[in-house]
C-alpha positions in Angstrom: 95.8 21.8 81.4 93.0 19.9 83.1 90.9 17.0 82.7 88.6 19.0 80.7 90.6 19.9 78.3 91.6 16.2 77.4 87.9 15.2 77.4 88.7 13.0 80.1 86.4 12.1 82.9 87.7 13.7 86.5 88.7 10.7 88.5 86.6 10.5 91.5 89.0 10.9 94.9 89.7 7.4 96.6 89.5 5.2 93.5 91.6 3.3 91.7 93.1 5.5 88.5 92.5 2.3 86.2 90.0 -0.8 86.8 91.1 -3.8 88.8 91.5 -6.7 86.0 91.8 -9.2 88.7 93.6 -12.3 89.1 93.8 -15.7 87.2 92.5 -18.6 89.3 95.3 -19.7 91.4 97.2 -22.9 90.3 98.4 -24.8 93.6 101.8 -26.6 92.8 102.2 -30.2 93.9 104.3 -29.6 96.6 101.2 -27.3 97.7 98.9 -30.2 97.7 101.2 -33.6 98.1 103.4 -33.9 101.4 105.7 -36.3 99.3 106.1 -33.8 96.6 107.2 -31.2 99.4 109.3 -33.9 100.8 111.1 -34.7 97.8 111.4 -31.3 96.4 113.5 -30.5 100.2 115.3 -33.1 99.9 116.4 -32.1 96.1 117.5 -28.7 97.3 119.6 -30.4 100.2 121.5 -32.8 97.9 122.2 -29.3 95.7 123.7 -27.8 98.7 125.4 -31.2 99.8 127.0 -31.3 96.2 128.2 -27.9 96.6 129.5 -28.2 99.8 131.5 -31.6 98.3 132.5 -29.7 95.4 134.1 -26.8 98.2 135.5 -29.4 99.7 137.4 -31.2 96.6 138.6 -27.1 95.6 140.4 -26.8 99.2 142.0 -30.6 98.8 143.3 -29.2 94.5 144.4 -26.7 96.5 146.8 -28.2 98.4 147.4 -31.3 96.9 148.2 -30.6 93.3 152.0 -28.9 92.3 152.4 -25.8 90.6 155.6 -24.3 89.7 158.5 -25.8 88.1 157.1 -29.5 88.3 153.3 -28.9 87.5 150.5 -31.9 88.0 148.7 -32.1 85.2 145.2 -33.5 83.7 144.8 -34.2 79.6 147.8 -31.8 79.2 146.3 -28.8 81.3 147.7 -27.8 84.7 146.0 -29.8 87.9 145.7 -26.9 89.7 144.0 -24.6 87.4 141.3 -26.9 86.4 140.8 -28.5 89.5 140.0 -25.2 91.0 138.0 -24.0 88.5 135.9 -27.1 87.8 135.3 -27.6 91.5 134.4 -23.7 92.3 131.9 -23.9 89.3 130.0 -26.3 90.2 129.6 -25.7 93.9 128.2 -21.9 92.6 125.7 -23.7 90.3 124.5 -26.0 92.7 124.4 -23.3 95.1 122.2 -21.2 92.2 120.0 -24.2 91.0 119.2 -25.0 94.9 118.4 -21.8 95.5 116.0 -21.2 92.1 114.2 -25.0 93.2 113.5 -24.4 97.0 112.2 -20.9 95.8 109.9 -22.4 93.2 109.0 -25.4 94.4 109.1 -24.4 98.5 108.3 -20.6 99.1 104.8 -19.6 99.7 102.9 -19.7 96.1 100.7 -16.4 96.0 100.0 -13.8 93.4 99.4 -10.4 94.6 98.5 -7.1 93.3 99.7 -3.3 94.9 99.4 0.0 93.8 102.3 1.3 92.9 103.1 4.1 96.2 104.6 7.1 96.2 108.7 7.4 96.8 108.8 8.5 100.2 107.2 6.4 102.6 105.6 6.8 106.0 106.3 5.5 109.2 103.7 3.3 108.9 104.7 1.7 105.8 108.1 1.5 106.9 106.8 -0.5 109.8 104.5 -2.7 107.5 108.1 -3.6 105.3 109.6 -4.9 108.0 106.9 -6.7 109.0 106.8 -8.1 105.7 110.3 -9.0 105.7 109.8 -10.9 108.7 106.6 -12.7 107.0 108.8 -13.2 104.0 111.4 -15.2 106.2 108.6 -17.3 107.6 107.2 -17.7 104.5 110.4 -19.1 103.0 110.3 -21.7 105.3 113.9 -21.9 106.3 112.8 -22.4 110.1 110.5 -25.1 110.3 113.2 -26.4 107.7 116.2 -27.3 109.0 117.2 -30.1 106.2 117.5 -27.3 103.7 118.7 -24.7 106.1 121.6 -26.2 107.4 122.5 -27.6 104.0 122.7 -24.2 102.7 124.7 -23.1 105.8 127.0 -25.9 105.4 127.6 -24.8 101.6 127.5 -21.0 102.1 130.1 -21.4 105.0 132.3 -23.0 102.7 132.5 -20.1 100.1 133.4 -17.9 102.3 136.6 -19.8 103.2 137.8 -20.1 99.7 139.3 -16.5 99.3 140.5 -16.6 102.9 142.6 -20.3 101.4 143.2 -18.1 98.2 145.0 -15.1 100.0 148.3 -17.8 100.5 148.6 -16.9 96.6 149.7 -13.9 97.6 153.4 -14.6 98.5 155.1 -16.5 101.0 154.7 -15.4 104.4 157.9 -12.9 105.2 159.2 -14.6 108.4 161.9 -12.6 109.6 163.3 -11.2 106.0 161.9 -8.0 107.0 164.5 -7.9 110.2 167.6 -9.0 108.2 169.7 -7.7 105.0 172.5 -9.7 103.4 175.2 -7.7 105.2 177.6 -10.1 107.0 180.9 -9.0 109.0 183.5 -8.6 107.2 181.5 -7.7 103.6 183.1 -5.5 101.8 181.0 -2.1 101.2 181.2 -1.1 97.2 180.4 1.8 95.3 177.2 1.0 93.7 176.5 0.0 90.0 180.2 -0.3 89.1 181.3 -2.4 92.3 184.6 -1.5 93.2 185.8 -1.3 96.8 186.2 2.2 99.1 189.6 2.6 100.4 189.2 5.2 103.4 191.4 7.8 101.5 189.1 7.7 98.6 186.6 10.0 100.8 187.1 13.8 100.9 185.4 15.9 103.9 182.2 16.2 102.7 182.1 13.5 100.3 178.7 11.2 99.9 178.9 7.8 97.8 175.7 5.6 97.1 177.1 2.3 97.8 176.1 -1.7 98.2 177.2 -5.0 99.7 179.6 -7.0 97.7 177.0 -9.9 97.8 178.7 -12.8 96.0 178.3 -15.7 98.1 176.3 -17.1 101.1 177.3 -19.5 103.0 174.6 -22.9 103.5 175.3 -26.5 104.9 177.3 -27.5 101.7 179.3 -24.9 101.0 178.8 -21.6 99.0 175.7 -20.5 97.2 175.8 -18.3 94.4 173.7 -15.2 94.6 172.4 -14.2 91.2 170.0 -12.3 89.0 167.2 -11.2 90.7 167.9 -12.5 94.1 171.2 -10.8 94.1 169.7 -7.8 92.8 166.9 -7.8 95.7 169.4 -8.0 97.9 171.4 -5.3 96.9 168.8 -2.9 96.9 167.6 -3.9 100.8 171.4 -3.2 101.8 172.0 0.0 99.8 173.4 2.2 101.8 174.9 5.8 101.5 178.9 6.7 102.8 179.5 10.5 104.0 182.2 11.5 105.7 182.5 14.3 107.5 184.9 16.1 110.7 185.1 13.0 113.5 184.3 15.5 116.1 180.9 16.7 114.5 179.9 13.2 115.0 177.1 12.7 118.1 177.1 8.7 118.7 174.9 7.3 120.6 175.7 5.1 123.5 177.2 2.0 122.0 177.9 3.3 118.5 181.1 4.8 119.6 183.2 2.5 117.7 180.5 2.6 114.0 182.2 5.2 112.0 186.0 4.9 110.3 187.9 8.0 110.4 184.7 10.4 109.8 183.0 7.8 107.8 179.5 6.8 108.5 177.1 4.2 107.0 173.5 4.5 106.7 170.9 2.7 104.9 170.0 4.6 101.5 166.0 3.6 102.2 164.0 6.5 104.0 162.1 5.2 107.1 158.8 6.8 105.9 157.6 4.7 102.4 161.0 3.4 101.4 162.0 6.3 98.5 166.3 6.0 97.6 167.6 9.1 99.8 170.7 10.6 98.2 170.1 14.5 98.1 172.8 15.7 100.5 173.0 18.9 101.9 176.6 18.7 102.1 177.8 21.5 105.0 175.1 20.5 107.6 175.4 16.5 107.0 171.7 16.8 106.2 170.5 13.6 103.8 166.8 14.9 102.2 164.3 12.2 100.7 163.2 13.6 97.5 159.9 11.9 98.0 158.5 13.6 100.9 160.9 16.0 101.8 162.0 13.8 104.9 165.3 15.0 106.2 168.0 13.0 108.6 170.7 14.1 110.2 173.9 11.8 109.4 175.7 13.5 112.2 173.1 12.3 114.8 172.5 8.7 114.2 170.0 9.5 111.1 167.9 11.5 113.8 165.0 12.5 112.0 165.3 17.0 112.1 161.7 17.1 109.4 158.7 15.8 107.1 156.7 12.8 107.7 159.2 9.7 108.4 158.8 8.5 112.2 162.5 6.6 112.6 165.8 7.6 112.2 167.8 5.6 109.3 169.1 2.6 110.5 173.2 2.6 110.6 175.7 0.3 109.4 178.7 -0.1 111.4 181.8 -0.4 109.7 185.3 -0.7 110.0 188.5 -1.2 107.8 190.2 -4.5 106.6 194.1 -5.7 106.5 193.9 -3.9 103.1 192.5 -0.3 104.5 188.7 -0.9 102.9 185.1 -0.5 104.5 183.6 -3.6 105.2 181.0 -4.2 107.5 181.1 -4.8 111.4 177.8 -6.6 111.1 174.1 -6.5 109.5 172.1 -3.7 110.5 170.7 -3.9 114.5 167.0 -2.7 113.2 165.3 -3.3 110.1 165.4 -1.3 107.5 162.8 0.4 105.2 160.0 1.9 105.8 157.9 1.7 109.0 155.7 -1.6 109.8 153.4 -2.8 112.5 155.8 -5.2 114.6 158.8 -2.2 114.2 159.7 -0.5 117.4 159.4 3.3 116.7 162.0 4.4 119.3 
């Protein structure tokens, strides 16, 4: 199909495919015209940004200074926090937004234009011209020859940024040395796990592997014993799990200063697997091989939880153990190396 065949007149190469209506006479705004009207309008968009950067300002004090938890600060029966936050982060946005839309109405360069539309892929040449148009846009906005509004809206945007850093604290308190430590203390009994009763040595046959915990009961602080409960005494169980085998006392392979570790053939070893922290408990009983069912990691209990396959990078940490007055496992002491899986600060020898 052609032109032709539309009854439509061929357009001419080099012209434009529709007629140039033209453009309005331009309107120049006041602040176009008037100095003071320029002046005032800057100085509207700066107390916008100021605003904001006050409002910014009033979230990182809520922040801090209002109580959440078990004694909550309140205002007209809603929590402090929550609306102090919210109030204050709202408005510095919309003053951010409403400065913004006023310096670009009432300060950018006023100018209608009119462009053909081009086609997708551009030349060299045009790409130049863009940038050179971005750069005339940027002067054009007038942010350099003013600083009043330009360091306002630095002032402001600088703040944002910091609120999510302040936020992140929400996350949790900061771990501190929990990561190094379990609840094992000398002299704590080790019990079989979920139903809590003590191991006597002679409960263990050759080959024998029982899943097993700390008898966490009490802690001691300043003023006596503290009760550990519900979920804290559940967490901590689960950091100290550890798994029992016993085995020959001759197939054992200690390293230097873990001759003394093991009770009669007994060894301890933390139940988590070095690699993403998965329960290990799949024993492969004649070879004193412990498999992680996650990843197929595999530790031999006979050589300090030596790593022997898959993906972890540490051997499991060991308990050391002895017997009481009454012939059951308790432990020597907590662990010498944290447990769990792998993290930046951990020594991977």
């Amino acid at each position: 199909m052609n032109d032709h065949d539309n009854n439509l007149p061929a357009v001419p190469e080099g012209d434009e495919p529709v007629p140039n209506p033209g453009l309005p006479p331009h309107h120049w705004r006041p602040t176009d015209v008037d100095p003071k009207a320029e002046k005032r309008a800057e100085r509207q968009v700066a107390a916008f940004f100021g605003v904001a950067t006050v409002a910014l300002l009033g979230f990182f004090v809520s922040y801090f200074a209002f109580q959440v938890g078990d004694n909550w600060d309140t205002i007209a029966g809603l929590g402090a926090s929550n609306l102090m936050l919210g109030l204050t982060l709202a408005i510095a946005f919309l003053c951010i937004g409403i400065g913004l839309i006023h310096w670009a109405r009432k300060l950018m360069t006023d100018q209608e234009i009119v462009e053909l539309r081009h086609p997708a892929a551009s030349s060299e040449e045009d790409r130049s011209t863009s940038v050179g148009l971005v750069l005339q846009g940027v002067d054009d906005s007038g942010i350099g020859r003013r600083p009043l509004v330009r360091n306002s809206l630095l002032g402001a945007l600088g703040l944002v940024g910091l609120a999510p850093i302040i936020m992140l604290r929400d996350l949790g308190p900061l771990p501190g040395d929990k990561l190094l430590h379990t609840i094992w203390k000398p002299g704590m009994r080790v019990v079989r796990d979920v139903v809590g009763t003590p191991i006597h040595v002679s409960d263990l046959e050759i080959g024998d592997l029982v899943n097993a915990e700390p008898a966490a009961i009490f802690e001691l602080d300043d003023e006596g014993h503290h009760v550990v409960e519900g979920v804290e005494l559940q967490i901590a169980k689960s950091k100290g799990a550890v798994i029992l085998l016993r085995m020959e006392p001759g197939e054992i392979t200690p390293w230097k200063g873990r001759e003394n570790w093991s009770v009669e053939g007994i060894v301890c070893f933390s139940k988590i697997c070095t690699h993403v922290g998965c329960p290990i408990s799949l024993n492969e009983r004649t070879k004193h091989h412990l498999l992680c069912p996650c990843h197929q990691s595999t530790f031999d209990l006979a050589d300090n939880g030596k790593v022997i396959f898959g993906p972890a990078a540490r051997h499991l940490p060991q308990l050391p153990i002895e017997v009481d007055d009454e012939g059951y496992l308790v432990a020597q002491s907590d662990f010498t190396e944290p447990v769990g899986p792998s993290f930046w600060e951990r020594d991977k020898t």
